[in-house]
C-alpha positions as CSV (number, residue, x, y, z in Angstrom):
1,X,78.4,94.8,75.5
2,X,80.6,92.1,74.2
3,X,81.4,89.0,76.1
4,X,84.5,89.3,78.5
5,X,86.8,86.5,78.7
6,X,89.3,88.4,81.0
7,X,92.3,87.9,83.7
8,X,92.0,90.3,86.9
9,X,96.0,91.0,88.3
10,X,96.2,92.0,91.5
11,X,98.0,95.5,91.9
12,X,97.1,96.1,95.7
13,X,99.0,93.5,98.1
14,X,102.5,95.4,97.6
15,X,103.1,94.5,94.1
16,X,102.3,97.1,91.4
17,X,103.2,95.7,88.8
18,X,105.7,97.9,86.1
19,X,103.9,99.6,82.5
20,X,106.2,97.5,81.0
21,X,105.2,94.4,82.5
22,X,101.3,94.7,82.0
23,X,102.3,95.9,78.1
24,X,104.3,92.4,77.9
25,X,100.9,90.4,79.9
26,X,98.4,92.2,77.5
27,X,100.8,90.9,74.8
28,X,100.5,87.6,75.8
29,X,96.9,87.9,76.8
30,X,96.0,88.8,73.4
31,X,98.2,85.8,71.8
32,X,95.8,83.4,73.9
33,X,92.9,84.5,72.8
34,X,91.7,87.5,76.3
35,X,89.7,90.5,75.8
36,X,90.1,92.2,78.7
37,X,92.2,93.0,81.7
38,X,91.4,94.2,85.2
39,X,94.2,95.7,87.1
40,X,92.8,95.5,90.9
41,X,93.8,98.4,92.3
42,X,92.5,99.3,96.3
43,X,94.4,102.4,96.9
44,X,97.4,101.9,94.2
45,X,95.9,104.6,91.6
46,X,96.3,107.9,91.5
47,X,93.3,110.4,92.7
48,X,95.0,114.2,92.3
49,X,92.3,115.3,94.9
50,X,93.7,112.3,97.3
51,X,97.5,112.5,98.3
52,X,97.0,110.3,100.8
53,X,94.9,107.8,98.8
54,X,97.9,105.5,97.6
55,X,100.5,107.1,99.2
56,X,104.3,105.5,98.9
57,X,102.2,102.2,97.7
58,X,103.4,102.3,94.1
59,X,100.6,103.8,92.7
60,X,99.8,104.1,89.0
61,X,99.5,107.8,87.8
62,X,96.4,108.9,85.8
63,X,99.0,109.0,82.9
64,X,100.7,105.2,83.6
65,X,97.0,104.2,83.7
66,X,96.1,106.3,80.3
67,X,98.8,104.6,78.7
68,X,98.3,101.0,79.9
69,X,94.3,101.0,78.6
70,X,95.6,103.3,74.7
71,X,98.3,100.1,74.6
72,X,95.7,97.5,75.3
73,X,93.3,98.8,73.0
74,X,95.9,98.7,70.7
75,X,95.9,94.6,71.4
76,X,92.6,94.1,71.3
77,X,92.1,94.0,75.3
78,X,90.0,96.2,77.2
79,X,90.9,97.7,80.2
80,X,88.1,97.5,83.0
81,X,88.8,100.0,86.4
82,X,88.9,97.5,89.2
83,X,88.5,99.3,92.2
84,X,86.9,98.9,96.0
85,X,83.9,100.8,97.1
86,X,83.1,98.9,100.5
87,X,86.0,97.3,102.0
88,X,89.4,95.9,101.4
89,X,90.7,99.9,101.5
90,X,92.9,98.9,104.9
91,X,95.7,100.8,103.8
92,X,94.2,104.5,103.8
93,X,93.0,104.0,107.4
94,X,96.6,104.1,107.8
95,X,96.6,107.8,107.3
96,X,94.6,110.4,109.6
97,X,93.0,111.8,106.9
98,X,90.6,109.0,106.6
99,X,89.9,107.9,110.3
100,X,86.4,109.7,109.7
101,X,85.6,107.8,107.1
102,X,86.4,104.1,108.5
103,X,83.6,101.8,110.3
104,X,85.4,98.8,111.0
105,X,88.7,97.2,110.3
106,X,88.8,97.8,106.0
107,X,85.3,99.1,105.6
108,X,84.2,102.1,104.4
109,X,81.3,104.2,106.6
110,X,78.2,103.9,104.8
111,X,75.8,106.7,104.9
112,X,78.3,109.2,105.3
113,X,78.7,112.3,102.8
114,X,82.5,112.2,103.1
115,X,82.7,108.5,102.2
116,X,80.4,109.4,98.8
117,X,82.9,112.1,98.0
118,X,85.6,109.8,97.9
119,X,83.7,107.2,96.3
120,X,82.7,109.7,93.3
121,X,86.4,110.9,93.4
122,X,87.1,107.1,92.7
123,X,84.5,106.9,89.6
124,X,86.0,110.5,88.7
125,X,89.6,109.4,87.7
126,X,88.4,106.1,86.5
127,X,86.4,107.6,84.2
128,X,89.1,109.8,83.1
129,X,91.7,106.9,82.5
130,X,89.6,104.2,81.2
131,X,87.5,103.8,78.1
132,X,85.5,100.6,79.1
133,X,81.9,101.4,80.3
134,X,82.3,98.3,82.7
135,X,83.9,99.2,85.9
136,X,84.5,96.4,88.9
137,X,82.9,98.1,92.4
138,X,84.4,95.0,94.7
139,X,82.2,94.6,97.5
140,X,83.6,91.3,98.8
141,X,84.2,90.2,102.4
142,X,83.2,93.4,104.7
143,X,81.8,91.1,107.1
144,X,81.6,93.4,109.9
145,X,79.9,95.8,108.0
146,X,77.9,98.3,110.6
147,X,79.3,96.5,113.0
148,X,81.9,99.7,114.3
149,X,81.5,103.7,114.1
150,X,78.3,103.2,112.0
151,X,77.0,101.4,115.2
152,X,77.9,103.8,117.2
153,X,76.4,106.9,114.9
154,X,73.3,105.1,114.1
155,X,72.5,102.3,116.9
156,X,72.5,98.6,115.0
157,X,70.3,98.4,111.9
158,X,69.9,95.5,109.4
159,X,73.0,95.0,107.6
160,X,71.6,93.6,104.5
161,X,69.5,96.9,104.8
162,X,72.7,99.1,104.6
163,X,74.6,97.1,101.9
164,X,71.6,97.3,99.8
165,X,71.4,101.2,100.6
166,X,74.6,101.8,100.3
167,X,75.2,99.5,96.8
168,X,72.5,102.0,95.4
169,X,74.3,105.3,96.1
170,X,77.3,103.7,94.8
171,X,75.6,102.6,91.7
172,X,74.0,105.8,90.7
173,X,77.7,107.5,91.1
174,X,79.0,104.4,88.8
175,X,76.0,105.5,86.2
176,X,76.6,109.0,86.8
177,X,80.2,108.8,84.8
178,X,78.9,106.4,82.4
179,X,80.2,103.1,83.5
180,X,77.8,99.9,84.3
181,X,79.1,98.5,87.7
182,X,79.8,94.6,88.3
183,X,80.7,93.4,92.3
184,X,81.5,89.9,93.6
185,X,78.5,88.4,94.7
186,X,79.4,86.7,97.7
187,X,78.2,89.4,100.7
188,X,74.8,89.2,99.3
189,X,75.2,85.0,99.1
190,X,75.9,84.8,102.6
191,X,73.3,87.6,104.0
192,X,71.0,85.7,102.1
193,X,71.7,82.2,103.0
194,X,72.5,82.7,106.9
195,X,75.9,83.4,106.8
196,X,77.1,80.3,103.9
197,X,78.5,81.5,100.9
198,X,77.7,78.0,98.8
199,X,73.7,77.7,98.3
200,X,72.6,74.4,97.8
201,X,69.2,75.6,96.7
202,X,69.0,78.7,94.0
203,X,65.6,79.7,95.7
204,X,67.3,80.8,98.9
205,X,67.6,83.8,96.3
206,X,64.4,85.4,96.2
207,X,62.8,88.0,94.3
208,X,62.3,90.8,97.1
209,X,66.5,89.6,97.7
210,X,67.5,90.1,93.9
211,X,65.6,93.1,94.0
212,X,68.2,94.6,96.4
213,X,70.6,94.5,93.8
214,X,70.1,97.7,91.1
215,X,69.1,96.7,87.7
216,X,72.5,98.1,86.2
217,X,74.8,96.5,88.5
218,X,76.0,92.6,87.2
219,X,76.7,90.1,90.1
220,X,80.0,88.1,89.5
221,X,80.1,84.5,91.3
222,X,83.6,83.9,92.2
223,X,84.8,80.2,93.0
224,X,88.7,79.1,93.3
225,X,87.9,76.5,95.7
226,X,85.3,73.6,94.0
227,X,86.3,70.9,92.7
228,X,82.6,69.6,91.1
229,X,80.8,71.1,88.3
230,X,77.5,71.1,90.0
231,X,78.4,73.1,92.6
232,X,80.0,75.2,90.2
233,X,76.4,74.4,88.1
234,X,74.2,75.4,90.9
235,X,76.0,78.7,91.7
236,X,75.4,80.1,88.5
237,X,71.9,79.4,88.6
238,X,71.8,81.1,91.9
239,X,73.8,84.2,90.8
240,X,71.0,84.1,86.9
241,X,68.4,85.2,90.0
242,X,69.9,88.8,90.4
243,X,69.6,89.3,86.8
244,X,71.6,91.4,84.7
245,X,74.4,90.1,82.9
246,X,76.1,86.6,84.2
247,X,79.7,86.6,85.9
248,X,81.8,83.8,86.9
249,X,85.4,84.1,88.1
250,X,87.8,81.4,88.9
251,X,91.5,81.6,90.2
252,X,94.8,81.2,89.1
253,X,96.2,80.6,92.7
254,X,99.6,82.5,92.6
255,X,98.6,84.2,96.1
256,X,100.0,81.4,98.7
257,X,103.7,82.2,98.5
258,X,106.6,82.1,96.3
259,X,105.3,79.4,94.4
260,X,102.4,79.2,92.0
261,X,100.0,76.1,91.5
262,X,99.4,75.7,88.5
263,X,98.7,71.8,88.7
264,X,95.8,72.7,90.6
265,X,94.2,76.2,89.3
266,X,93.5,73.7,86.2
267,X,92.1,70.9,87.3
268,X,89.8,73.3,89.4
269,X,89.3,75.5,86.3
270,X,88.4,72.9,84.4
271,X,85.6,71.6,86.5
272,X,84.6,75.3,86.6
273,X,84.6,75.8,82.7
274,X,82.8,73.1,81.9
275,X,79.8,74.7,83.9
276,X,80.1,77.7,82.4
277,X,79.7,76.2,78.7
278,X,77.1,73.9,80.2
279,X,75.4,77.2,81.3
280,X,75.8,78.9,78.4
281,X,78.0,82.1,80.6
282,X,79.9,84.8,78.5
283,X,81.8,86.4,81.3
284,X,84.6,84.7,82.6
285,X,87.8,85.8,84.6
286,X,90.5,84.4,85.8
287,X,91.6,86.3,88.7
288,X,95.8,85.9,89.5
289,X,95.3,87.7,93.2
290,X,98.6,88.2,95.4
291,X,97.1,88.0,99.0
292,X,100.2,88.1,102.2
293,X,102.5,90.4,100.1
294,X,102.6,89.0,96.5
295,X,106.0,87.1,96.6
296,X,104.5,84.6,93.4
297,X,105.6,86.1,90.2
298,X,103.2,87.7,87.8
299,X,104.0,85.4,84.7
300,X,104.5,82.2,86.7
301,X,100.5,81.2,86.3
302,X,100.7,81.8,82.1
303,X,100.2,78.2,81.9
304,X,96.7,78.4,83.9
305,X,95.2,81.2,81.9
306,X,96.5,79.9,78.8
307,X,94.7,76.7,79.8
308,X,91.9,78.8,80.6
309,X,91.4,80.3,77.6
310,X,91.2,77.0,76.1
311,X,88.8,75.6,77.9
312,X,86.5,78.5,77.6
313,X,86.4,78.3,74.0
314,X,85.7,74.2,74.5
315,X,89.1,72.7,73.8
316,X,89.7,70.5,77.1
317,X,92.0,68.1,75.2
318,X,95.5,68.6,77.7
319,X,97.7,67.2,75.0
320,X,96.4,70.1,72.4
321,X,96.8,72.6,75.0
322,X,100.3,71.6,76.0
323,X,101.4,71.9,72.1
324,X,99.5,74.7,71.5
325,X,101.2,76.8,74.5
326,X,104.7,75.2,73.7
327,X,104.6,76.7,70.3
328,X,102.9,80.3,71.1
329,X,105.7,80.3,73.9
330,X,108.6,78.7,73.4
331,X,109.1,76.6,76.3
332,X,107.8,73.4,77.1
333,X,104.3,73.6,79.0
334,X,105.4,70.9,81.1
335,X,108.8,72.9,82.1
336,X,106.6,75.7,82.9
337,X,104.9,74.0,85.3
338,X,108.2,72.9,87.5
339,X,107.3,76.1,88.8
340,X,104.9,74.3,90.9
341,X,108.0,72.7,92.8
342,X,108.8,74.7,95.8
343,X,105.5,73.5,96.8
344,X,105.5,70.2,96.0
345,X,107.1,67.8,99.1
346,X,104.6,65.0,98.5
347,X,104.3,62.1,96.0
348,X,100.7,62.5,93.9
349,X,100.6,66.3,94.5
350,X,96.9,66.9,94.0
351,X,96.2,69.5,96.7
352,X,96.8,72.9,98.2
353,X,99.8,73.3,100.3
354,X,102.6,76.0,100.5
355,X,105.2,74.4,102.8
356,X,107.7,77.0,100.7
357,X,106.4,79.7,102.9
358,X,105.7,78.4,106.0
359,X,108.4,76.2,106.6
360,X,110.6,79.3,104.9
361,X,109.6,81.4,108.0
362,X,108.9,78.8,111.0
363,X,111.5,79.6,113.2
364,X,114.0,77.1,114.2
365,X,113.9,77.9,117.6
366,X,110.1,77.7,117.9
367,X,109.3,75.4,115.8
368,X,106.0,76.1,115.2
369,X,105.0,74.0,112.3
370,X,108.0,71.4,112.7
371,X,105.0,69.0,113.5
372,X,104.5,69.1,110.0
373,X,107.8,67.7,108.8
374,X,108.1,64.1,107.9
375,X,110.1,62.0,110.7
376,X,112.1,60.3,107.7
377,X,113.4,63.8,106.1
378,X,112.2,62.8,102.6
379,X,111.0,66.7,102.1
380,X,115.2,67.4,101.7
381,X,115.3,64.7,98.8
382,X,112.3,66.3,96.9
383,X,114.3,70.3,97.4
384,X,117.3,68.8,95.6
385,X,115.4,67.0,92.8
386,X,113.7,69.8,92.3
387,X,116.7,72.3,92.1
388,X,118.4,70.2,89.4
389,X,115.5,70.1,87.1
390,X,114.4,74.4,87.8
391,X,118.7,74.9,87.2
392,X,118.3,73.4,83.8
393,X,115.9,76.1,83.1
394,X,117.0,78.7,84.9
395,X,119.2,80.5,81.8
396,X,115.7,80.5,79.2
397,X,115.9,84.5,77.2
398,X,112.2,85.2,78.6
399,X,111.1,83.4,81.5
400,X,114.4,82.6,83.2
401,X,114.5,84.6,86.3
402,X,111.2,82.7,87.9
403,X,113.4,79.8,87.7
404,X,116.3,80.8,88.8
405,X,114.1,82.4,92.0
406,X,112.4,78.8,92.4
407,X,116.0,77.2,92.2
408,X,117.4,79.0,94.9
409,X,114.5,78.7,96.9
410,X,114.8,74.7,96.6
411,X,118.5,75.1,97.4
412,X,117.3,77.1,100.3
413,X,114.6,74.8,101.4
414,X,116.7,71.8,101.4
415,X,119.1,72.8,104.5
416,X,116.0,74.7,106.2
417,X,113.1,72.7,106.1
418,X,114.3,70.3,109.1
419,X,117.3,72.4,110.8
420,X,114.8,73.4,113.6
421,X,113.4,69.6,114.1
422,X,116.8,68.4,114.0
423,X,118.3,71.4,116.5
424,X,115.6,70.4,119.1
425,X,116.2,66.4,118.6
426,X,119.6,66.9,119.1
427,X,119.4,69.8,122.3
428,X,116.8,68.0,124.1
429,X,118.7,64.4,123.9
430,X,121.8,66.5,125.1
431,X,123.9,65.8,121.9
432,X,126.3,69.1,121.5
433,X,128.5,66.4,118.9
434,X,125.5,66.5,116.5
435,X,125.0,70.2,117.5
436,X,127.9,70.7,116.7
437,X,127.4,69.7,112.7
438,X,123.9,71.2,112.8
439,X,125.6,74.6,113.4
440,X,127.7,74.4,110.7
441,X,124.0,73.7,108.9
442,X,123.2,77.2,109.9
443,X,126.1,79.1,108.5
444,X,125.4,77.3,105.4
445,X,121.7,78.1,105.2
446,X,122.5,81.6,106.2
447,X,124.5,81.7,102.5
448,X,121.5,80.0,100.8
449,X,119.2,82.9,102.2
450,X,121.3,85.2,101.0
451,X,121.6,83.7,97.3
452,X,117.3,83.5,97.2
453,X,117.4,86.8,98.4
454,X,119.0,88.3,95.1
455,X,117.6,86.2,93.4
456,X,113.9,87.0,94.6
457,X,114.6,90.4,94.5
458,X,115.7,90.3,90.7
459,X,112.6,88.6,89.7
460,X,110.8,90.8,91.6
461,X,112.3,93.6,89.8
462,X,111.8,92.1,86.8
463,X,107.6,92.9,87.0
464,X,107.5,94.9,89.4
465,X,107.8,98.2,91.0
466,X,110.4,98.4,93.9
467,X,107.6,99.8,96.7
468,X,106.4,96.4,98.6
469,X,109.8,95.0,98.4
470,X,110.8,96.7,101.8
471,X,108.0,94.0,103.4
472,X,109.9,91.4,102.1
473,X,113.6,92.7,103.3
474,X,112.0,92.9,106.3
475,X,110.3,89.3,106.3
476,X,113.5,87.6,105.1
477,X,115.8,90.2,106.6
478,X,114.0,89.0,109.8
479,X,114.7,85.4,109.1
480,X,118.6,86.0,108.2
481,X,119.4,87.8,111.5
482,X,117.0,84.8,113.7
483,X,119.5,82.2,112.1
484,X,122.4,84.8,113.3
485,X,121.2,84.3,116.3
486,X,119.8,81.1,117.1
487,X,123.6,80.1,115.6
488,X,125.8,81.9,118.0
489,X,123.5,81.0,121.2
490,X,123.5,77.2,119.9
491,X,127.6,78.1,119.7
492,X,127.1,79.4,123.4
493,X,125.6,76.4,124.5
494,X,128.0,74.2,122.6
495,X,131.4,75.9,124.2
496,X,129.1,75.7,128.1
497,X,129.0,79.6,127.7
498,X,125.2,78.7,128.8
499,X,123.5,75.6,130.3
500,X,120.2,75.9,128.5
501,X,118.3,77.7,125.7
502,X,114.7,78.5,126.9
503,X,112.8,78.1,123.5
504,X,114.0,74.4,123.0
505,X,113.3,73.4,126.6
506,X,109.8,73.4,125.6
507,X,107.9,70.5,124.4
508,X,106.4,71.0,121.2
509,X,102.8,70.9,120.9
510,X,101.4,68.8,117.2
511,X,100.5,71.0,114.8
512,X,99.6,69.3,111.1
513,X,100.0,65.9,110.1
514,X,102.1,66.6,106.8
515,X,102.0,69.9,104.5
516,X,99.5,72.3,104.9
517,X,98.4,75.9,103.8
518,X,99.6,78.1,106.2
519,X,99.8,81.8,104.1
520,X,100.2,84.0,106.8
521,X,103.8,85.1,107.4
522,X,103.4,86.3,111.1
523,X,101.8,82.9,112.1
524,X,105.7,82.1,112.5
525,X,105.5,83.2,115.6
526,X,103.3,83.0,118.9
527,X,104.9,86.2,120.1
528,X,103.2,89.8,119.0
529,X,104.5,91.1,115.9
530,X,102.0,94.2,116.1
531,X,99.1,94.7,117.5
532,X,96.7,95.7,114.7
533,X,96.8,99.0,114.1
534,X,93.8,101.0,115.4
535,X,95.0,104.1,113.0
């Protein structure tokens, strides 16, 4: 088979995105110079046999599917089925219909006859919708694996024992409908080198280990994270000792937020590239996933893959690329990358961080990550620069509506980032005067949430199918009605209605020093939002 220099778009964390939209990316993927496209897809594809499988999720039918892979080949790119044969199916466990099938948590129950019949149902439809004879298996992150109803219907056995087991029944199904299986690599990393994913010494790999691992099944090394081409270096050459062809996978981190970072998906790629030429490896992807409800926008990373795609071919020169993509795209490539901004509260940005969502959902009662903000407030000033510069791009023909998202956000962010540290200042120092502005702060922020909210919603629209967008009306719902009501009990207070408010009596415990990564939504409270769900 050819080489694959390919993007992987995540369809599975409540985006699916529109047939239009992937027909306008696999037009722009093939202007840059791709191959192929994976649409990762858990449960969001249709199995006729499986109602269940997918249900209300957005799904693609078998005939959205057929068309997306007859337009691609029409481009030039070939659609590869990207599915999940192990873990990361949480959402079917949801439905009754699958509680027999479920070990633990998002894992599938190996060794179980009703688990293969899905499995083959999966291969079945791919089959029937794809042309590529590559197909993506996942495999990633089931790290409790045996660890729940398999223990308990067949007593504790070694895991890399089942994995390997149950990656060869999977396998012979992949082979059975004519398609040669690939999975990321990292399970068998960590069983292999006591529970690390990063070896320092290829060897930890050894022959009878690589033999686990089915002679028509490709391992891919994925790695958003490094920063140094040897460790990028000395992965590869730990992945060349499974054999088969070679795999590497870097990221184009769009899954933290609203807010895409593009400054530093490059600089990360780049050191990532650079090992790949050095080790002469023909696969690459560049995986866009959209983990904590996929609020980033699919096209807001084009400058990443179409760096990328650069690099891969050996052109590192940044000047070149920035021409290159201005005049394939129409828009300056450094104007693209103000998209970065929501994100970007620091001087010398060269790090991940995505006070955009945390500090969009910390509650300004609780303050849970008001430890983070600066004591001089200079987040506010970077919000406003920010806006002017994303307003002046906001009304582009193609890619305007990311901006005009990112602009509101800003506008937003500006009022929000430090109401709650400046409520609490001001309540616990008895100060109802400056309470008395600060609630007028609220009224105003409660408009700006409304603006982002359209906003957000028509750039959502824009790429993707409504189903997942009732997550985020409940999220940011959830934060509109908390300012309601923090407001009116702070105008309580205020008139002596009440003599305290219980949440800002408490002393706030430090949390951070500065912006962080925080990309869990319900981490903005301490309280229980659910209990996990033992479907």
């Amino acid at each position: 088979m050819n080489n694959c220099l390919g993007v992987m778009l995540d369809c599975s964390r409540n985006a699916v995105f529109t047939v239009k939209f992937v027909k306008d990316y696999i037009d722009k993927l093939s202007l840059m110079g791709y191959n192929a496209l994976m649409l990762y897809t858990e449960d969001t594809y249709e199995i006729p046999s499986q109602p269940f499988f997918g249900y209300m999720r957005g799904r693609y039918s078998v005939e959205e599917l057929k068309e997306i892979v007859s337009y691609g080949e029409s481009k030039g790119i070939e659609l590869i089925p990207c599915i999940q044969t192990l873990a990361h199916v949480n959402q079917i466990f949801r439905w009754p219909e699958y509680h027999k099938i479920r070990d633990i948590e998002d894992v599938l129950l190996i060794d179980d006859e009703e688990t293969y019949a899905l499995v083959e149902q999966m291969f079945k439809v791919s089959r029937e919708c794809f042309k590529s004879k590559r197909i993506h298996i996942g495999f990633d992150e089931a790290f409790r694996v045996g660890l729940g109803n398999y223990l308990f219907k067949h007593g504790y056995e070694n895991r890399f024992e089942i994995l390997s087991r149950h990656l060869k029944r999977v396998c012979e199904l992949a082979e059975k409908y004519g398609f040669r299986p690939m999975m990321w690599g990292d399970m068998f990393f960590r069983l292999a080198n006591k529970g690390e994913y990063y070896i320092e010494d290829p060897s930890v790999i050894t022959e009878e280990i690589a033999k686990t691992v089915p002679e028509n099944c490709d391992i891919v090394y994925w790695d958003y994270y490094s920063t140094e081409v040897s460790r990028y270096d000395m992965m590869i050459k730990a992945s060349r000792r499974f054999g088969g062809e070679t795999w590497f996978a870097g990221g184009a981190w769009m899954w933290t937020g609203f807010t895409p970072h593009n400054e530093v998906s490059i600089r990360r790629n780049a050191a990532a590239l650079e090992a790949c030429r050095n080790n002469n490896v023909g696969n690459i992807l560049i995986t866009c996933w959209g983990d904590d409800g996929a609020e980033c926008a699919g096209m807001s990373v084009l400058p990443t893959l179409f760096a990328a795609a650069e690099m891969a071919r050996g052109n590192t020169d940044m000047e070149s690329i920035k021409a290159k993509f201005e005049k394939l795209f129409n828009i300056a490539f450094d104007d693209f990358m103000k998209l970065d901004y929501p994100s970007i509260v620091v001087e010398n940005y060269a790090t991940l961080i995505n006070p955009d969502k945390y500090m969009l959902y910390n509650d300004v009662f609780l303050g849970i990550y008001d430890g983070a903000v600066f004591e001089n407030g200079s987040e506010a000033g970077y919000f406003k620069k920010h806006s002017k510069q994303l307003a002046e791009l906001e009304n582009h023909s193609e890619y305007g509506y990311m901006f005009k998202a990112a602009r509101t956000l800003c506008d937003l962010m500006e009022v929000k980032y430090h109401l709650g540290k400046r409520t609490r200042e001001a309540y616990q120092s008895g100060d109802k005067e400056a309470l008395k502005v600060i609630v007028s702060d609220y009224t105003k922020c409660e408009k700006l949430l409304d603006e982002f909210i359209v906003a957000f919603r028509e750039a959502w629209l824009h790429e993707k199918k409504g189903h997942g967008f009732d997550v985020q009306d409940i999220r940011l719902g959830g934060v509109k009605q908390r300012l309601i009501s923090c407001r009116e009990r702070l105008e309580q207070y205020i008139n002596g209605e009440t003599d305290h408010i219980d949440e800002l009596d408490e002393k706030l415990l430090k949390r951070g020093n500065g912006p962080m990564m925080v990309n869990k939504w319900l981490m903005c409270s301490p309280n229980v939002i659910s209990h996990q769900l033992n479907y």
